[in-house]
Each structure stands twice: as C-alpha cells, then as structure tokens.
Steps between C-alpha positions, in 0.01 A plus 500: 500500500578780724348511878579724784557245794541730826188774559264601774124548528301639762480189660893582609505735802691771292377428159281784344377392181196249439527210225220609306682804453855372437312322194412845337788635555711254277204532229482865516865496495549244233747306698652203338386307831375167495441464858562550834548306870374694774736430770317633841724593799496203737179315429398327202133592396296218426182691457544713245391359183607696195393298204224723364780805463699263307252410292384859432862655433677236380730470739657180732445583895683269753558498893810423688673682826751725620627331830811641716745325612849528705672511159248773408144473234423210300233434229344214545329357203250199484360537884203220559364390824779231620782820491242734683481242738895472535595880512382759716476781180394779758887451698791788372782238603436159339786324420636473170555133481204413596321690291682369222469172601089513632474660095684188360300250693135682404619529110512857542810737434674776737700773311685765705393829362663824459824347679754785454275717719558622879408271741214356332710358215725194519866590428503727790439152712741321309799721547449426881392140501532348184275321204225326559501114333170481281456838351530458082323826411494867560328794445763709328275787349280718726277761401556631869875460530712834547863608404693128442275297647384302186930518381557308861152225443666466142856426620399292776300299187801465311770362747243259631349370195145610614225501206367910510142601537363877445149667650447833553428468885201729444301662808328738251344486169750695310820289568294197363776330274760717570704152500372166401642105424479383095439187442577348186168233494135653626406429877145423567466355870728528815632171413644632183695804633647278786617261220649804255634652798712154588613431197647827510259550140471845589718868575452833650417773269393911595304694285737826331463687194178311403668169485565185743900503560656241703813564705613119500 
C-alpha cells in the first residue's frame, strides 16, 4: 500500500490546492496512490470530514499536523482531543521533547519531517545542540526538498537507526505523490498507520521513471 504522508490543503495558510481536487488529480493521472494524510500547517482540522471523496474515488483520506518546533517541523500523526489540549499547535517554537513525549502519552506519533533542510529541518539543530532522546522515525524523502537535502534526512536515518517515511510535502495539486511511504500490509484507520509506522513495517519510496524506487 502506498500513501503520501506529508501534504497541504487550503486549510494550511500557504497551501493552494483543495482535497476534492487532489483526488482527481491522482485518478486523472493514474497514480499508483492509495492514499494520502493531509498534514495542515500548525492546526489540526477537526472539521473537515472527507469520507464521501473517499468513497467516490477510491481513495484513503487522513488528518494529522505539521507543528514547528526548536529542532525544526514535525508531523504529528494520530492528534485527538487530550494532545490538543496539551500542545499549543498554533506556537513556531515548541519544544521537541515535549512534543515527543505529549505524542507518546496521547497514542499519537511525532515524526520530524524534511530534516536535512535549512532551519526548518532537524540536523541543522543537531549539529549545534545535539539529538533529541525519543525520536525513532524520519521523514527521509521530500517531494519539496532541494539539492542534498533528502541525501542529508537519509544519512541522518542511517547512523541513527531511524525507520524512513516519504510524502510529497504537497502545497499544490501537481506535486501530489511526488514522494510517498509503502507499506507492506494495507492501512485502513489512523490507528493502523501509527502501528506500521512503529514497527518500522514501512519505507520511503519517490515516484521516477513510472515506478516506486526506494533509496533505503
């Protein structure tokens, strides 16, 4: 099962494409897409209820986060009402720990995403202050990274032991599944990618020459 765990909607400040229409993209496109997490720049969206798209294109629609931290963005996946409640998602300076710790306690998962980038990415923190205890995965394929951005997420991956994730980062409709995670048993509910995703059941793949390939 392939999804694309990291894109934007409108509902993100600086996302351009609507859901309905990131739907008809991957048909018209015949993307080998099974799904997709909308990750929405510091807020989760609670409102938007997506289940008649999936129904009509066949597709699996979830809803996490993009937070920011002092060790740069994180995905959060699995937000309910207790983390909410914890975490201020509208702050640019959270702290990683507790973010990783708040996601633990709620059952939920924090990922640090495109981490090989500038100042929003994590090794740039590390170099100058050092790992963070708690973080098992990474997001070591970005549809948005530049140059050797993705090289640095990947390397940081390997030395570490860190499980890899892939999404395309997506703020329009074109760069839908540009990147993407494969897992190797299907992934119906939130509670099933945060269980793949633990068990490390999963790797980063990009989409070239008509084909998944995965860099790990």
């Amino acid at each position: 099962m392939i999804l694309d765990l990291h894109s934007h909607s409108i509902v993100s400040d600086d996302g351009r494409a609507k859901v309905e229409n990131y739907c008809q993209w991957i048909r018209r496109k015949a993307l080998s897409l099974d799904g997709f997490v909308l990750t929405e720049h510091r807020l989760y969206d609670d409102e938007s209820d997506y289940r008649s798209l999936e129904d009509e294109f066949g597709l699996l629609i979830l809803k996490a986060s993009e937070v920011e931290t002092d060790y740069g963005h994180v995905l959060v996946f699995g937000v309910n009402e207790d983390l909410c409640a914890a975490l201020d998602f509208s702050r640019v300076d959270l702290p990683l720990e507790e973010v990783l710790a708040q996601a633990q306690r709620c059952g939920a998962l924090a990922i640090p995403c495109h981490p090989g980038r500038t100042r929003v990415g994590m090794c740039a923190h590390i170099e100058t202050r050092g790992l963070v205890e708690g973080v098992r995965i990474v997001e070591t394929l970005n549809g948005g990274s530049r140059g050797e951005e993705n090289a640095t997420a990947l390397a940081l991956a390997r030395e570490n032991n860190y499980h890899s994730t892939g999404g395309s980062d997506s703020h329009i409709v074109s760069h839908i599944g540009r990147c993407a995670t494969r897992f190797a048993t299907a992934v119906s509910t939130m509670g099933d990618l945060i269980t793949e995703l633990e068990a490390g059941r999963c790797e980063a793949v990009a989409w070239e020459s008509e084909e998944w390939i995965s860099p790990n």
